[in-house]
LUMPA-400061 format. One record per residue: residue number from 1; residue in one letter; x, z, y of N, C-alpha, C in turn. Coordinates in nm, 3 decimals, decimal comma. Atoms other than C-alpha are relative to their C-alpha. Example, Ala and Ser with C-alpha at 12.3 -4.5 7.8 and 13.67 -1.06 7.14 Angstrom:
<sites>
[site 1; a; [0,089; 0,000; -0,119]; [1,230; 0,780; -0,450]; [0,090; 0,000; 0,120]]
[site 2; s; [-0,082; -0,006; -0,119]; [1,367; 0,714; -0,106]; [-0,077; 0,073; 0,109]]
</sites>
This chain:
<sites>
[site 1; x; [0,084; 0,000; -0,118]; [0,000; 0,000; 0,000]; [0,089; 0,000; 0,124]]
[site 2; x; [-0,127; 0,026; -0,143]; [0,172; -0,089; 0,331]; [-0,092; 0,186; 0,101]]
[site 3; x; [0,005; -0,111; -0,065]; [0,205; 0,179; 0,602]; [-0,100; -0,076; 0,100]]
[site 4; x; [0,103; 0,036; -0,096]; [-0,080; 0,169; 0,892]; [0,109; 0,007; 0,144]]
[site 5; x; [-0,089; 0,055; -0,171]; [0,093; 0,034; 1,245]; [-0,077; 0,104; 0,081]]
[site 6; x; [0,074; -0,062; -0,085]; [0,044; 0,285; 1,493]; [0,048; -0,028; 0,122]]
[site 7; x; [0,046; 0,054; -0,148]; [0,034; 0,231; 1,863]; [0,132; 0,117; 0,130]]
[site 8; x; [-0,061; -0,123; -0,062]; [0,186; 0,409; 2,148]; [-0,087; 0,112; 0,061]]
[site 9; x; [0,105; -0,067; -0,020]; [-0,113; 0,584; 2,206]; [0,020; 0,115; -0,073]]
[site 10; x; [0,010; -0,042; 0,144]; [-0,147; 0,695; 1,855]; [0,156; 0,109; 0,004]]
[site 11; x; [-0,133; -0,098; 0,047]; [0,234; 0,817; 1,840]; [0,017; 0,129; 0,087]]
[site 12; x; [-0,006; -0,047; -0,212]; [0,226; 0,969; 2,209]; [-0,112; 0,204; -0,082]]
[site 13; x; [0,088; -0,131; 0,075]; [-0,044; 1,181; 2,036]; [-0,016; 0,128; -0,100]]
[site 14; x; [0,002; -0,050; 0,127]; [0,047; 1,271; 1,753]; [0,111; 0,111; -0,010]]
[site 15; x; [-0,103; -0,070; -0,002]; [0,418; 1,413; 1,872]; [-0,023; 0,128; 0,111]]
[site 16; x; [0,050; -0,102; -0,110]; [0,206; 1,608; 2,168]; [0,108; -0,003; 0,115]]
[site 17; x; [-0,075; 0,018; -0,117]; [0,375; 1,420; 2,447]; [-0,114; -0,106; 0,047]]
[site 18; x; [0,070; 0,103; -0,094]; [0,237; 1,136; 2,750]; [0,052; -0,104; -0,071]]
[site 19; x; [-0,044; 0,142; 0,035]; [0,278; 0,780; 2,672]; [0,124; -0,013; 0,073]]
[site 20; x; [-0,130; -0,019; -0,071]; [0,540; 0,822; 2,965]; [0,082; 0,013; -0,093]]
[site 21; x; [-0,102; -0,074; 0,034]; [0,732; 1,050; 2,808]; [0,055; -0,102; -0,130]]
[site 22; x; [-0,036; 0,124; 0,069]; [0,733; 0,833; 2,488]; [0,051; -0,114; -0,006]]
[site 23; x; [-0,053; 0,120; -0,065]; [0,857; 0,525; 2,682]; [0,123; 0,082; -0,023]]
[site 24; x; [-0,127; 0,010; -0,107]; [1,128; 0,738; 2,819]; [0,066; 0,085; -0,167]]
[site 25; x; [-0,063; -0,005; 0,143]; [1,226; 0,872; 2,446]; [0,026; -0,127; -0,060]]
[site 26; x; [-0,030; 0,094; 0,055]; [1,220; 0,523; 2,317]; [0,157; -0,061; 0,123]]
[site 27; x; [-0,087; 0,056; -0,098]; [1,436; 0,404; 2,637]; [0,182; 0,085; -0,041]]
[site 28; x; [-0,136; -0,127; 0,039]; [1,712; 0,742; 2,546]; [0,054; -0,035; -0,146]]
[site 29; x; [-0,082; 0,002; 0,106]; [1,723; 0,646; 2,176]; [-0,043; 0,120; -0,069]]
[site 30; x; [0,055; -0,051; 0,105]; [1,553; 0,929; 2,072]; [-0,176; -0,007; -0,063]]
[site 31; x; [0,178; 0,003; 0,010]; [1,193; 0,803; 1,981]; [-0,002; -0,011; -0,180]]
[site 32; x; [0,010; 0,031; 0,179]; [1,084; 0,730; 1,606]; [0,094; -0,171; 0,013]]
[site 33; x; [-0,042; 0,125; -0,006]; [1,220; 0,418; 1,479]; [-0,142; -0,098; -0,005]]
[site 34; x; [0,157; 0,110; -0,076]; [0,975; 0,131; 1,603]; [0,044; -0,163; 0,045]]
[site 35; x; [-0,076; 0,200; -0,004]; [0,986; -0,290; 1,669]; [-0,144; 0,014; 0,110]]
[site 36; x; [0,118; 0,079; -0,106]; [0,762; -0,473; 1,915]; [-0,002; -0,132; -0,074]]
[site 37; x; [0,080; 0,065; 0,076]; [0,541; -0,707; 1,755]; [-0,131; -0,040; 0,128]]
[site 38; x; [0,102; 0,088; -0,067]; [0,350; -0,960; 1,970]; [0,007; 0,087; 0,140]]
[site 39; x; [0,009; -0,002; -0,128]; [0,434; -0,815; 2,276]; [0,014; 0,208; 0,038]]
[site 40; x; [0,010; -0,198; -0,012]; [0,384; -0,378; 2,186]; [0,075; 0,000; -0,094]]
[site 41; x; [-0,067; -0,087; 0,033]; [0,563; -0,147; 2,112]; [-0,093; 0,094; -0,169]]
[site 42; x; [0,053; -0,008; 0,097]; [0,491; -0,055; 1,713]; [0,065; 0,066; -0,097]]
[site 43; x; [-0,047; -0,058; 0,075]; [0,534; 0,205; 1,478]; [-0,053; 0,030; -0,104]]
[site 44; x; [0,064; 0,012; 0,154]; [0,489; 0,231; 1,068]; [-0,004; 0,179; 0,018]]
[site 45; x; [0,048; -0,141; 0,001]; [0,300; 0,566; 1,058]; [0,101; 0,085; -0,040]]
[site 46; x; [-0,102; -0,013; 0,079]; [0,581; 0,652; 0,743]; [0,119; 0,041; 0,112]]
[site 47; x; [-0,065; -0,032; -0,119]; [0,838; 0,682; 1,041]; [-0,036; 0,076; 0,084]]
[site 48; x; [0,006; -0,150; -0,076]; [0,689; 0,912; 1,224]; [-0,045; 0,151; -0,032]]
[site 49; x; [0,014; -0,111; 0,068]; [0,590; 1,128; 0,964]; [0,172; 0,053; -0,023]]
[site 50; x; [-0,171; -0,029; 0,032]; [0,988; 1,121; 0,894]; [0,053; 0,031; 0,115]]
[site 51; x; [-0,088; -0,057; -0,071]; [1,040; 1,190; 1,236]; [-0,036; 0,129; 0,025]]
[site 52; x; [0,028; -0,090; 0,018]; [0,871; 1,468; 1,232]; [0,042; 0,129; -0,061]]
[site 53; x; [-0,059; -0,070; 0,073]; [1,001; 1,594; 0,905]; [0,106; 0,049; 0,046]]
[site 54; x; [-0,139; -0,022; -0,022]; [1,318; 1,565; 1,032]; [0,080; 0,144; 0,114]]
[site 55; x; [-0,036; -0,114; -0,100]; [1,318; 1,807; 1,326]; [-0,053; 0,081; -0,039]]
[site 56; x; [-0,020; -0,122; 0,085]; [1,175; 2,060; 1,105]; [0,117; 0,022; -0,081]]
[site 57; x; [-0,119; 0,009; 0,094]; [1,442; 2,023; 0,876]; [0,136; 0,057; 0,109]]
[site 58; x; [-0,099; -0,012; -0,075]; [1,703; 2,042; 1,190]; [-0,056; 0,132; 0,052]]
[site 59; x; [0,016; -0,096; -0,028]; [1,494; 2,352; 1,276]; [0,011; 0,095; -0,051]]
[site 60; x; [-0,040; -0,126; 0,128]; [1,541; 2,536; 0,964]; [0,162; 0,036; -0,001]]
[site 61; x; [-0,096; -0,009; 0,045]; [1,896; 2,456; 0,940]; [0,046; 0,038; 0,123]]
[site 62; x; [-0,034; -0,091; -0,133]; [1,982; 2,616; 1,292]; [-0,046; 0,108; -0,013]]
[site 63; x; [0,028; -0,164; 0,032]; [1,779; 2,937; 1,220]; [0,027; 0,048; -0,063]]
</sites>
């Protein structure tokens, strides 16, 4: 089953930041990994569940 494309809306939402702010994480290099496709900015859900994971993971291993 393929992953569902999510939006910058959708991601913006989901990490509990502005669409701004999301721009300006993708612009720094630290956003999920993501492509533009027909013109937006586009991310495989799978990726942002992993980015997610990931800064728990970096949160455990600092405490």
């Amino acid at each position: 089953m393929a992953d569902k494309i999510l939006f910058i809306r959708e991601v913006a939402d989901r990490l509990g930041r502005s669409e701004g702010q999301l721009r300006w994480m993708i612009q720094q290099g630290t956003a999920p990994k993501h492509a533009k496709i027909a013109g937006r900015i586009c991310f495989r859900e799978s990726e942002v569940e992993a980015f997610i994971e990931q800064a728990f993971e970096a949160t455990e291993a600092t405490a």
